[in-house]
N, C-alpha and C positions, 0 to 999 in steps of 0.2 A: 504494500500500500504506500502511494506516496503521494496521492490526488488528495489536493483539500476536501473533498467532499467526502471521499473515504478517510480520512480522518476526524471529519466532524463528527462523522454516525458512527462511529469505533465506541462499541458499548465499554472497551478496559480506559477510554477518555472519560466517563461520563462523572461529571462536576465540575471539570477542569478549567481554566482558562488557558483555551488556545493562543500560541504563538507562533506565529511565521516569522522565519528568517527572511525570506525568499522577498522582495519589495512590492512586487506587484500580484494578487490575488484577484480571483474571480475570473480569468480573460476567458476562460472557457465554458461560466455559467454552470448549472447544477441541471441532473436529468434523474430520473427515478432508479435507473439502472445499477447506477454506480453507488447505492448507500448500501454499506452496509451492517444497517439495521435499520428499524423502525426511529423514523425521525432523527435529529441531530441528539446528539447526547453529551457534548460537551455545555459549559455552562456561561460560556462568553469567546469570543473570540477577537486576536489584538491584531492587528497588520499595520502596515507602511501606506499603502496605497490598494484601496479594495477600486478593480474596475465595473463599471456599471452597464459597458455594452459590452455585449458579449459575441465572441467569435468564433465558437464553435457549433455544427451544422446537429449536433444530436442535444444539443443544450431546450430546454424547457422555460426553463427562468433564470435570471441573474441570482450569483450569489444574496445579494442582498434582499430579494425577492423572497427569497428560501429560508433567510435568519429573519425576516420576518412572520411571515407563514410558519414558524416554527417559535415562533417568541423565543429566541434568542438573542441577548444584547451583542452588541461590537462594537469596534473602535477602529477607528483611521487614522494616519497621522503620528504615528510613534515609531519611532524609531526603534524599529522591533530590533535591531543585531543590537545594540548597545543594551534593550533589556535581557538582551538574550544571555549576554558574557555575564550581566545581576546576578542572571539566576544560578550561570555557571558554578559564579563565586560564589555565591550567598546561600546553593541550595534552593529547592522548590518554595514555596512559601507562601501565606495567605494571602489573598489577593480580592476588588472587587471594582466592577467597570459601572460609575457611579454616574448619573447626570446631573450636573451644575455644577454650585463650586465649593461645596461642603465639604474642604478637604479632610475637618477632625471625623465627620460622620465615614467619609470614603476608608480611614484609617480604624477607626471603630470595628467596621464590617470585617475589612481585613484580618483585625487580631483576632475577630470571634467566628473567624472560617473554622471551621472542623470539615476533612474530608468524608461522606458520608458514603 
C-alpha cells in the first residue's frame, strides 16, 4: 500500500492523524475500488498542499470531497517534512486539528489524547 487512499481506510491507522511527507496530495482523486475498508479510518489528516482537480480517469470525487463525505477533519499548509523529522525526534505523540485560534484548548485536547 502506498496510495493515500489506501492509507486513509487502513483499519491498523484508525484514530490516527495522518501525515504526508510527499507535498502535493489528492492529484489522483479517491474511487470506491481502492479502500481498503469501510470508510476512512484515520482521525484527521495533515498535508502540504491537498489538490482539488483531479486527474485521474477512474477517480469518483476529489480527495476532499471524500474527507468530507466521511466527516473527516484536514489541514493544508504545513509543512509536513519539518513535522515529520518532530515526530522522528520526539516520538509519536498527542495531537488534534483544531479550528480557530484556541491555541490552550488545541493543547488541552492534545494532552488528553488517549489512543483508543
Amino acid at each position: 500500500m502506498t496510495g493515500y487512499q489506501e492509507l486513509l481506510t487502513d483499519p491498523n491507522l484508525k484514530g490516527q492523524i495522518l501525515t504526508f511527507t510527499y507535498p502535493h496530495i489528492g492529484n489522483t482523486g479517491v474511487n470506491d475500488e481502492d479502500a481498503q475498508s469501510e470508510g476512512v479510518q484515520v482521525a484527521g489528516l495533515v498535508v502540504r498542499d491537498c489538490a482539488f482537480k483531479v486527474s485521474n480517469f477512474r477517480a469518483t470525487r476529489s480527495l476532499p470531497e471524500y474527507l468530507r463525505e466521511q466527516g473527516v477533519v484536514a489541514i493544508a499548509g504545513v509543512d509536513t517534512r519539518k513535522l515529520t523529522r518532530i515526530i522522528r525526534d520526539k516520538g509519536a505523540q498527542g495531537a488534534c486539528i483544531l479550528v480557530g485560534d484556541d491555541a490552550e484548548r488545541a493543547v488541552q485536547l492534545a494532552r488528553e489524547f488517549t489512543k483508543k
